[in-house]
C-alpha positions in Angstrom: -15.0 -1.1 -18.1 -12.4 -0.6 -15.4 -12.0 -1.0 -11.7 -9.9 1.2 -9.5 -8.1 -1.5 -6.8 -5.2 -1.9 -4.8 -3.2 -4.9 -7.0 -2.4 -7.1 -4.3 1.5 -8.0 -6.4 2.7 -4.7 -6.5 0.4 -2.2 -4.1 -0.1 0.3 -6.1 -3.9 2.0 -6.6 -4.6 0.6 -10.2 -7.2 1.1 -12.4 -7.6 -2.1 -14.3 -9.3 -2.9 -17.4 -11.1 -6.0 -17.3 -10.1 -8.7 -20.0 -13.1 -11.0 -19.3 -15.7 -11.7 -16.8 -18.1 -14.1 -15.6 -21.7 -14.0 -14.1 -22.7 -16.6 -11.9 -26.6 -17.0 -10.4 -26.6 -18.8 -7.6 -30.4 -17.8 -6.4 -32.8 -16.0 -8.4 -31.4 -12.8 -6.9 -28.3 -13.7 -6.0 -25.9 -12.9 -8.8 -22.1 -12.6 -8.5 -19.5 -11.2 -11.4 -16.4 -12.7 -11.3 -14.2 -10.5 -13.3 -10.2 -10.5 -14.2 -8.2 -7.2 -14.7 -4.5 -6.4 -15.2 -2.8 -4.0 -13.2 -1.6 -0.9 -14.9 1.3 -0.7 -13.2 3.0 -4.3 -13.2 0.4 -6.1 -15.7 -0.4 -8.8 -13.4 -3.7 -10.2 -13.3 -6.1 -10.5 -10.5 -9.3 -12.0 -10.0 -12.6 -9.2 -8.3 -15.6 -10.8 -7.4 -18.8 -8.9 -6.2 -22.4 -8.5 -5.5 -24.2 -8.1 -8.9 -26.1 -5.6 -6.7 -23.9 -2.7 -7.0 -25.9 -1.4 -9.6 -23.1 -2.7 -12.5 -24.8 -5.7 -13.9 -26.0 -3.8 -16.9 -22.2 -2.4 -18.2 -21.3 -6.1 -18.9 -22.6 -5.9 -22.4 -19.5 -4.2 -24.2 -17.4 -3.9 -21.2 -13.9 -3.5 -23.9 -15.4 -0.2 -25.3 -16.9 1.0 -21.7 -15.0 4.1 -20.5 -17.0 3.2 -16.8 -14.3 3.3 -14.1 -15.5 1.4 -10.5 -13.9 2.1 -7.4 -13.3 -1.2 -5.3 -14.6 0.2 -2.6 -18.3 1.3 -3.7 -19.1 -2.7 -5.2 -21.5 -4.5 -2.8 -19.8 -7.7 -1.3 -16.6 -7.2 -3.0 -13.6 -9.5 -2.6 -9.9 -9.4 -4.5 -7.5 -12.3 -4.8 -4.6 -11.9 -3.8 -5.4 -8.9 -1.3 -3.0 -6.0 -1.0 -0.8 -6.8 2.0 1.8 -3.6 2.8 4.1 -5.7 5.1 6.1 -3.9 8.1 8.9 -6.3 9.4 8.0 -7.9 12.4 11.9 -6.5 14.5 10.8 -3.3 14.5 9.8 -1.0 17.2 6.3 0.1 18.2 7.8 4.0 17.0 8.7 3.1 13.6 6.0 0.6 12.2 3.3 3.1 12.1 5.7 5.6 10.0 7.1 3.0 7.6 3.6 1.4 6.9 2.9 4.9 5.8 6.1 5.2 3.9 5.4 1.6 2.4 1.7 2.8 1.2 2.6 6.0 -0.1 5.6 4.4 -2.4 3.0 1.6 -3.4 0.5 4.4 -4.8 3.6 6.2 -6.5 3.3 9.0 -4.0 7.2 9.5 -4.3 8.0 12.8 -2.1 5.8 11.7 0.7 7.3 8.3 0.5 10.8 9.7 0.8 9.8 12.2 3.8 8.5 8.9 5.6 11.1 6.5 5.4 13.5 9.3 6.1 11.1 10.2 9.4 11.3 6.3 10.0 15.2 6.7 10.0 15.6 9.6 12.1 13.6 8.0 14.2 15.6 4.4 14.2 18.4 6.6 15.0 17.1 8.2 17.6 16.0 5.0 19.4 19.4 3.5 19.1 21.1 6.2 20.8 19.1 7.2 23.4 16.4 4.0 23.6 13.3 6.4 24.0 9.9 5.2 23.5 7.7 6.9 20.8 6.4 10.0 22.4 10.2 10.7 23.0 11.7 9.8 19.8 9.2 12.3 18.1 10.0 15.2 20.6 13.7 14.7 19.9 13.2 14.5 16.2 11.8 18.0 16.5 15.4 19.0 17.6 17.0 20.5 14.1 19.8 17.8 14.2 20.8 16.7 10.3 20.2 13.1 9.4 24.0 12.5 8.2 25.0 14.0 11.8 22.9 11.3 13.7 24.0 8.5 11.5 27.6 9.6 11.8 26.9 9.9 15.6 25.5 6.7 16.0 29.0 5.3 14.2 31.5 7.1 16.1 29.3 5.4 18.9 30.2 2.2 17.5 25.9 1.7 17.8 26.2 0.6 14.1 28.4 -0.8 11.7 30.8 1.6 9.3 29.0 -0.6 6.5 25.2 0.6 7.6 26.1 4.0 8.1 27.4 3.8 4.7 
């Protein structure tokens, strides 16, 4: 058996297998699975506890040969230690968190391209902020201008707005 989770070390949507479980009754019908699975991505461990009723209880007899994938999201009272936590830095502007949390999630999930058209949108718009000091609305009608990324940069450090060593 495998669960399909977020891994709360490295972000990415992982389908772990489970290398061991426990069931705990605490009531007559309230049963809990504790279960540990290792991310398929950077082989950490992490611990999923749920509801026994989601309707898995019964796959715990020969859950090494099960092909069963669960998604996270369908278990019953399901909780994940550590949570997935994308961070966005706390210095940056209203315009840009919403664009690099989006960057941030799609690089977690190995969604490469999308990742990369993100953080670049998240640096044209940085770029545009810093020149002109526009809030969102404006920084995206701006960005809609066909101006090259390299030109703004390069703009923004004949400016003197930013260092020769961040434009590089």
């Amino acid at each position: 058996m495998a669960i399909k989770y977020s891994c709360g070390y490295c972000g990415v949507v992982s389908i772990g297998r489970l290398r061991g479980h426990h069931t705990r009754k605490s009531e007559s019908i309230n049963m809990r699975s504790f279960c540990l699975v290792a991310c398929d991505s950077c082989q950490r461990g992490s611990f999923i506890s749920f509801h026994l009723n989601s309707g898995y209880w019964h796959r715990f007899e020969g859950y090494q040969e099960d092909k069963v994938v669960i998604d996270f999201e369908e278990l019953y009272e399901a909780a994940q230690f550590p949570k997935p936590d994308l961070k966005v830095p706390d210095f940056l502007p209203d315009v840009l968190k919403n664009t690099y949390l989006d960057a941030e999630f799609n690089f977690a999930a190995k969604r490469w391209k999308a990742a990369v058209q993100l953080y670049l949108q998240a640096l044209e718009f940085a770029c545009i902020t810093i020149k002109s000091g526009v809030g969102e609305t404006q920084a995206a009608d701006e960005s809609a201008e066909k101006i090259d990324l390299t030109r703004r940069i390069n703009d923004l450090a004949s400016d003197g707005s930013i260092t020769d060593a961040l434009k590089e």
